[in-house]
Structures are given as C-alpha cells and as structure tokens.
C-alpha positions, 0 to 999 in steps of 0.5 A, a space after each residue: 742432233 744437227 747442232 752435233 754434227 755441225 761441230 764436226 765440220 765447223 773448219 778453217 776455210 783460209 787456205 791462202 799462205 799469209 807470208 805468200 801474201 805478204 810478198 805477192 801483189 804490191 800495186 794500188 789497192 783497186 788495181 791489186 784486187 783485178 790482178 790474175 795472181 789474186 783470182 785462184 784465193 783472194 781471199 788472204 788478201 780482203 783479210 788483209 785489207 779488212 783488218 789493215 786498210 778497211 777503207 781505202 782510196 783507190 783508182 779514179 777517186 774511188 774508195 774501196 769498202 771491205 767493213 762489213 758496216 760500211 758495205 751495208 751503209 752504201 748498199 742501202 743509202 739513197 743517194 748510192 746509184 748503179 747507173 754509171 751515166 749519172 757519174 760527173 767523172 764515168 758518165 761520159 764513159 758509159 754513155 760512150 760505150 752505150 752508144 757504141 752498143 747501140 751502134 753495134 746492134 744496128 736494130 731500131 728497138 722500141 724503148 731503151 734497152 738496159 736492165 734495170 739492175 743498172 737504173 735507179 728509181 722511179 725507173 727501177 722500181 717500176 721495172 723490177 716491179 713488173 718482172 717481180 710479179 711474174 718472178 715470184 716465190 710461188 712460181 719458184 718452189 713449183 720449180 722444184 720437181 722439175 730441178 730435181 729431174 734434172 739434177 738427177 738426170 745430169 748424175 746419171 751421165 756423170 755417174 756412168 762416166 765416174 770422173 767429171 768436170 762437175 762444171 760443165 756436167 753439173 754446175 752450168 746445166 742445171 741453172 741454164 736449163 731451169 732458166 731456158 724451161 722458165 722462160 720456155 726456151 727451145 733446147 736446141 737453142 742453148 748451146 748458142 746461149 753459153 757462148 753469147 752468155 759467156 760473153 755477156 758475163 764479162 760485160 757485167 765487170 764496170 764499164 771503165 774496167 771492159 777492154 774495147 775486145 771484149 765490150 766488142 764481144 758483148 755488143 755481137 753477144 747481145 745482137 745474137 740475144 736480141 734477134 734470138 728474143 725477138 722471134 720469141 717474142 712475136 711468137 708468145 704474143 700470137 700464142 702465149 704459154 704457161 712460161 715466165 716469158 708469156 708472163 713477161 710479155 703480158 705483165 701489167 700494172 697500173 696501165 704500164 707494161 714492159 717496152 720491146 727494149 726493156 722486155 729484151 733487156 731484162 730477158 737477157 738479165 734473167 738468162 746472164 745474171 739469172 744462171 751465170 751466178 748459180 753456176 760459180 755458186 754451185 762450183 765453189 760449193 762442190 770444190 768445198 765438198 772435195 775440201 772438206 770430206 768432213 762436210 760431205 760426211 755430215 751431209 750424208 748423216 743430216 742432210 738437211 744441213 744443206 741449206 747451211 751449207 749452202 749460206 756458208 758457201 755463199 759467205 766464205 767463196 761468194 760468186 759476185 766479188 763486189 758490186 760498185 755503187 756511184 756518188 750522186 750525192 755525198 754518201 755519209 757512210 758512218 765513222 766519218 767515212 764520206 764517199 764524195 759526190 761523183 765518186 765511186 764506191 766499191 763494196 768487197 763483199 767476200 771481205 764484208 763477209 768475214 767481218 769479225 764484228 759481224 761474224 764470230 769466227 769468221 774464218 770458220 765453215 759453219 753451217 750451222 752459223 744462225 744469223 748468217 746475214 752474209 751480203 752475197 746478194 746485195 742488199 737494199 732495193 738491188 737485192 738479188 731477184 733470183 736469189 730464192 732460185 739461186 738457193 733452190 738449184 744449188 740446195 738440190 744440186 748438192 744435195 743430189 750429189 751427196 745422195 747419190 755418192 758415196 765420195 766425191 774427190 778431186 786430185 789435189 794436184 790439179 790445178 784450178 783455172 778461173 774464169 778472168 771475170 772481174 765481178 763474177 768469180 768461179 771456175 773454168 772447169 773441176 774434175 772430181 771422181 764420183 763413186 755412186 752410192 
C-alpha cells in the first residue's frame, strides 16, 4: 500500500530553466557557486557541474567535487582535515581571524575555545566523544513527547492567524526551543539568541569567504554567547539539573573533562549548528508541500511516508550546501583525482546528491527511494551529531502540519528570499495559508 501511494508523488523536483542557466552566471566555478543569482535554485547549476565538469580547479588552488564517488572518498580519507590552521596556503589566514577573535572577546577563557567540528584527531575524537556520550539516541527519542508539545502548541498560533510565515511561526521555534530545554536555557533568553545565532551561522562560510563586517559581527555574537554560558555555567555546577548542560559540565571519561573554552565552544556549536540546519530543513521541506500537493495528499493518506519525505528533502534541497576539506597530505580520491598537499577541497553535496551512478532517477522526489545514502550529513568521523534530533523535530514538525491541515498553500507570486549564507542555505521567510483540519 505505501509503495502505491508512493508512486503517486514520485515527481520531478528540477524547477530550475536550463536555457536560464545557460545564459546566467559565467564567472570561475568556486566563484559562480557564492553569486546571489544562483541562491533561489542552484540547483540547475550542480547538474550542470556534474554532468560537464564533475572536477573542477577553482579559486586558490582549489578543486571542487560534485561526483558523488569523489565527495565520499574525501569525506572519509584520513588525510582530508577540517582544521583551516593546518593549511600551507589558509593557515595564516585563519590563525589571523582567530587571533582577531580572541582579541575581540577580551576574556581570559581557560582552554582553547573552537568546536570540535573544526579539529581533527586526537583532539576531535576526545571531544565529540565526551559531548556524544551526553548526546545520545536514548536522550534524543525521550525528546519526543515534548517536540510534539511544542510543534502542536506553535500550530495553535499559526492556526488561529491562518496565513503564516511558517519560518519564524514554525520552522525556526520549534529547534530553538528543543535545543534551549536541552540545554536548560531560560525562555526569556532566546529572543537574544536568534540574533547572536544569526550571526554565527554566517560564521560557519570558510574562513577566506567571511567579509571583515561580518567575521566582526561574529566575534560581538560570541562575546554575547560566551557571557551568556558562563553564568550558566557557574550556576550548574552549584546546582546541576537533568538538562544536556549539567551533563556537559559534569562528562568524564578516562579522568578528562571538557575545558571552560571547549564547554563554551561546543555549547554554542549545539545552539548554531544544533538549530540553524533544522530550521532550513524544515523550511525547504514545507515549500516542497506547497509545491507538490501530491505529496501533501500522500501524507494525509499514509503518514508514515514522512520519513521519506523528509530524506528526500534532505537529498534534493539540502540545508548544508558544501563542506570543505583541507589537504594535509596528498589525497587520492579515486579515477586519478588527486587533491594536492595544502590544497582545499570542496565537496558540493546537493550535487553529490543527484549522481545518477548513485541514485536512479535523480531528479525525481521519491519517498520511498530505499537506499537513500544521500551526504547531507557528512560522512566519516565528522558526521552530523544532531542528525538523529534533526530528523526527529522535522519528522513531527511536518507531520503536525499535515495532521492538523487540510492544505497547506503558498501564492506562487511570491517571491522567495534567501538567506546570504554560503554553507547554510534556507529561507528568510514563506508565508503559506493553512486551512485547519
């Protein structure tokens, strides 16, 4: 029965114009990819790149991977690091625009403060170790009862007002407030915390791409983050609670615990990374729904189809664009692609995505497409942490909303405005009508 109805929503996701494409950006590949005309529907454009020039030399040396073969290959090669200070030609660069930071803060912090998203091993390991074992499956599905509360509670304001921007009435609550109740943050704190996050979101762009303004911006958002934590901090060790923080501050293993700067530092990695990514993931996947009401139908008759859904959305409209991997040795890639030592190497996953040596039909939404081994996120000892909570509050938050509707629309005639992040791709802002069911 599933299979059945999932034929009815097997479509064609491309709505991107080829002979649009062909007469519209024409700069350098890296280049190309950053320019605002491409942020509404890339899309055409990594086609183009896979099926023409699936390795490409860009900027700075650079290669730029769309194969999905090639991508995997750097995501798991041992010699592919994410830490730009080890790079012979950015390294300068990034310590630079680290002691700037660190400048900025002003604070004597007690061990480095960088996320570990952005260290290699040993270090990584030991780090996303500690934070993993207070990060767990087990903690993440006890979330559940408490994300549908407040998917259903967020539908009840929607609901009443009938037309919505499902972004900020939706999509960006519902992780914030998960994640701010993980970590036991007090709600008259989170408006604060979508402007300093905003911020940091554009600071997760590679360091040689952050404009001086904004790596300015980032540096007077982490301050805010720092002094925020530190109180919080200080109060959990006098009186700890069940929450992720009190967890976090207390982790242990094998006599090491988190330093104050990598407490600090992966505390806002959790609230950045942890929210930014769901939210576009949840905006994309409800422009889909007012695309496609054949998906909305199927939803309504087999909603079990949502983790499908959600995969595929997570395929097709990913909210990380591309992760960059820098060449601390040679990287052998496979089919005689070779990143050279201190080269960079960028990995376009929504290209990697549609490989049709990979994925048959490519184009096509299917939620029913088993495997789905799709790169959104990552691979390799960096893969995504939060991807099971990720899934989880958009699983409910989608399937709230269809429960709960009986259409969900958008005026086609509405423009749509993206946000001018590089790495993180989603919406400013959708406003969909809902009728209630």
């Amino acid at each position: 029965m599933m299979r059945t109805l999932a034929s009815l929503v097997v479509v064609d996701v491309r709505d991107g114009d080829e002979a649009a494409f062909a007469t519209g950006p024409a700069f350098e590949p890296l280049i190309a990819l950053f320019a605002p005309e491409l942020r509404a529907d890339p899309y055409p454009y990594f086609e183009q790149l896979l099926a023409d020039r699936p390795v490409i030399d860009g900027a700075f040396g650079s290669k730029v991977l769309s194969r999905h073969a090639h991508c995997m290959a750097l995501l798991r090669h041992r010699g592919a690091s994410v830490d730009a200070t080890r790079s012979e030609r950015f390294g300068a660069l990034a310590q630079a625009r680290r002691r700037e930071l660190q400048d900025h803060l002003g604070l004597e912090i007690e061990g480095e403060m960088r996320p570990f998203l952005f260290m290699d091993p040993p270090d990584h390991t030991r780090l996303r170790g500690l934070v993993g074992k207070a990060f767990t499956p087990k903690r993440v599905q006890l979330l559940e009862p408490s994300v549908r509360t407040i998917a259903n509670r967020l539908l009840d304001a929607a609901l009443e007002q009938g037309t919505v921007d499902v972004v900020s009435s939706l999509a960006y609550p519902l992780p914030l407030s998960v994640i701010c109740e993980l970590l036991g943050v007090p709600d008259d704190a989170r408006p604060q915390f979508k402007r300093w996050s905003d911020a940091l979101a554009r600071g997760l762009d590679p360091e040689f791409l952050l404009p001086p303004d904004q790596a300015a911006e980032r540096a007077e958002a982490m301050r805010g983050f720092v002094e925020f934590f530190r109180e919080l901090i200080a109060a959990r060790r006098r009186q700890p609670r069940d929450d992720l923080l009190s967890d976090l501050v207390t982790v242990e293993e094998h006599g090491e615990r988190l330093s104050e700067g990598e407490l600090l530092s992966t505390l806002i990695l959790l609230l950045v990374a942890g929210h930014e990514t769901t939210v576009n993931l949840i905006g994309n996947a409800v422009l889909l729904l007012t695309r496609r009401p054949e998906v909305q139908a199927a939803l309504r008759a087999e909603p079990g189809l949502v983790r499908g859904v959600v995969e595929e959305v997570l395929r097709l409209d990913p909210p990380v664009q591309l992760t960059a991997r820098f060449a601390a040795e040679d990287l052998d890639l496979g089919d005689g692609v070779v990143v050279p030592k201190g080269a960079i190497a960028i990995a376009l996953l929504p290209a990697a995505n549609r490989d049709p040596e990979v994925f048959e039909h490519p184009r096509q939404f299917d939620p029913c497409r088993e495997p789905n081994p799709h790169l959104s996120f990552g691979f390799g000892i960096h893969h995504c942490l939060g991807a099971p909570l990720a899934r989880l509050e958009a699983r409910i938050a989608l399937g709230t909303l269809i429960e709960r509707t009986t259409s969900v629309e958008r005026n086609a005639d509405d423009a749509l405005r993206y946000k001018e992040n590089i790495v993180l791709r989603g919406l400013e802002r959708l406003d969909v009508a809902l009728r209630a069911a």
